[in-house]
Legacy VTK file of the C-alpha trace (Angstrom):
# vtk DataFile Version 3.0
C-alpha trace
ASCII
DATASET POLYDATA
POINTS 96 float
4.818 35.971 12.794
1.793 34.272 11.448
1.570 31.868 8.086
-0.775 33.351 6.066
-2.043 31.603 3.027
-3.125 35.135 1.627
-0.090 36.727 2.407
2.237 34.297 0.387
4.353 35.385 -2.447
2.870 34.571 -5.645
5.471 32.816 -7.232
4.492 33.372 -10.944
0.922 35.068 -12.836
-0.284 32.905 -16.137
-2.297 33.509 -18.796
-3.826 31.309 -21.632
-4.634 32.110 -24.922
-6.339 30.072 -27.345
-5.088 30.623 -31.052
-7.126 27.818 -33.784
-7.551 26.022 -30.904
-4.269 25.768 -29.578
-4.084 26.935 -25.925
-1.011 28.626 -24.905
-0.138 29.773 -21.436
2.032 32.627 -21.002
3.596 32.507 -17.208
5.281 35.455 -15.566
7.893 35.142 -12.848
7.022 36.603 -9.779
9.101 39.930 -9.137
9.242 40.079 -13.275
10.399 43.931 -14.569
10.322 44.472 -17.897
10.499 47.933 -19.554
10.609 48.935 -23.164
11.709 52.196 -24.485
12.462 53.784 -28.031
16.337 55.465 -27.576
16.686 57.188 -31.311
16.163 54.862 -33.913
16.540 51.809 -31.760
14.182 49.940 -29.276
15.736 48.815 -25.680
14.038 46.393 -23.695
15.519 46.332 -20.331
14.555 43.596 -17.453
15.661 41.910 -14.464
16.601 38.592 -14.584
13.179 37.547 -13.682
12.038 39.687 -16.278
14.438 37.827 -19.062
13.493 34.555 -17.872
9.720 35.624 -18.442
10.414 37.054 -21.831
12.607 33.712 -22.902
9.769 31.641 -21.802
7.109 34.084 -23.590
9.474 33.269 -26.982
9.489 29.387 -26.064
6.279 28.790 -25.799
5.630 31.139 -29.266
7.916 28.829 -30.967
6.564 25.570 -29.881
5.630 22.316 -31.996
1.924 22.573 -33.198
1.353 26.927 -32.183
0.144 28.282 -35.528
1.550 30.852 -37.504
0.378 34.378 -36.635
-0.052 33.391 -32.548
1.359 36.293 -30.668
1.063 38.099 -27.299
0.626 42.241 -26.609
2.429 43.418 -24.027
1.487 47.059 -22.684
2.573 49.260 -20.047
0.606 48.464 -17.114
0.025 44.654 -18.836
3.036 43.048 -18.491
5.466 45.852 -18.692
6.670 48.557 -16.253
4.466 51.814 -16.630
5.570 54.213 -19.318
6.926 51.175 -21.460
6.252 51.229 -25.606
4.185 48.619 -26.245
5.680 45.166 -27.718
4.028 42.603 -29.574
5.972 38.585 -29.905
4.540 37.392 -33.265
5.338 33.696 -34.569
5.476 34.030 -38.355
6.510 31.117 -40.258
6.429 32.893 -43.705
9.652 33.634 -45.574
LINES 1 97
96 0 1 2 3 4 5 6 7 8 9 10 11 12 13 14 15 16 17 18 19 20 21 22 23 24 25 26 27 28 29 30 31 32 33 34 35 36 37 38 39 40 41 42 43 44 45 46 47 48 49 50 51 52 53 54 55 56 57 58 59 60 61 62 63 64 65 66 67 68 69 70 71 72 73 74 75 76 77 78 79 80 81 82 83 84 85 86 87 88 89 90 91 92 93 94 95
């Protein structure tokens, strides 16, 4: 078997958002499954362990020193969750 630089696991996807000038980055794990689903009146989000280690960091990185109030990321089926998930929005809100 051949190395292949293309062929290499991608070890994690990130993305950076800029909120009042703040940049963020947002960094998935690589093999990351994350599904969320309404069951009755409540919502279940259901991952992998990559998948809970993303979602920790995703919550870290909201609650950082100096990330303004009202940063958040949207998560959608297909953009960051499995297909078929609800969609889920992490919100930083600093209001009581």
């Amino acid at each position: 078997m051949t190395s292949d630089s293309s062929s290499a696991p991608v070890e994690k996807t990130q993305v950076m958002a800029v909120t009042d000038g703040v940049g963020l980055v947002f960094a998935w794990e690589a093999d990351a499954r994350i599904e969320v689903r309404g069951l009755g009146g409540e919502v279940v989000i259901e991952a992998n362990a990559e998948g809970l280690r993303t979602l920790a960091r995703h919550l870290l990185v909201l609650a950082g020193e100096g990330v303004p109030d009202g940063s958040h990321l949207h998560l959608e089926d297909s953009n960051g969750l499995e297909d078929g998930s609800l969609g889920l929005v992490l919100e930083r809100c600093d209001d009581e």
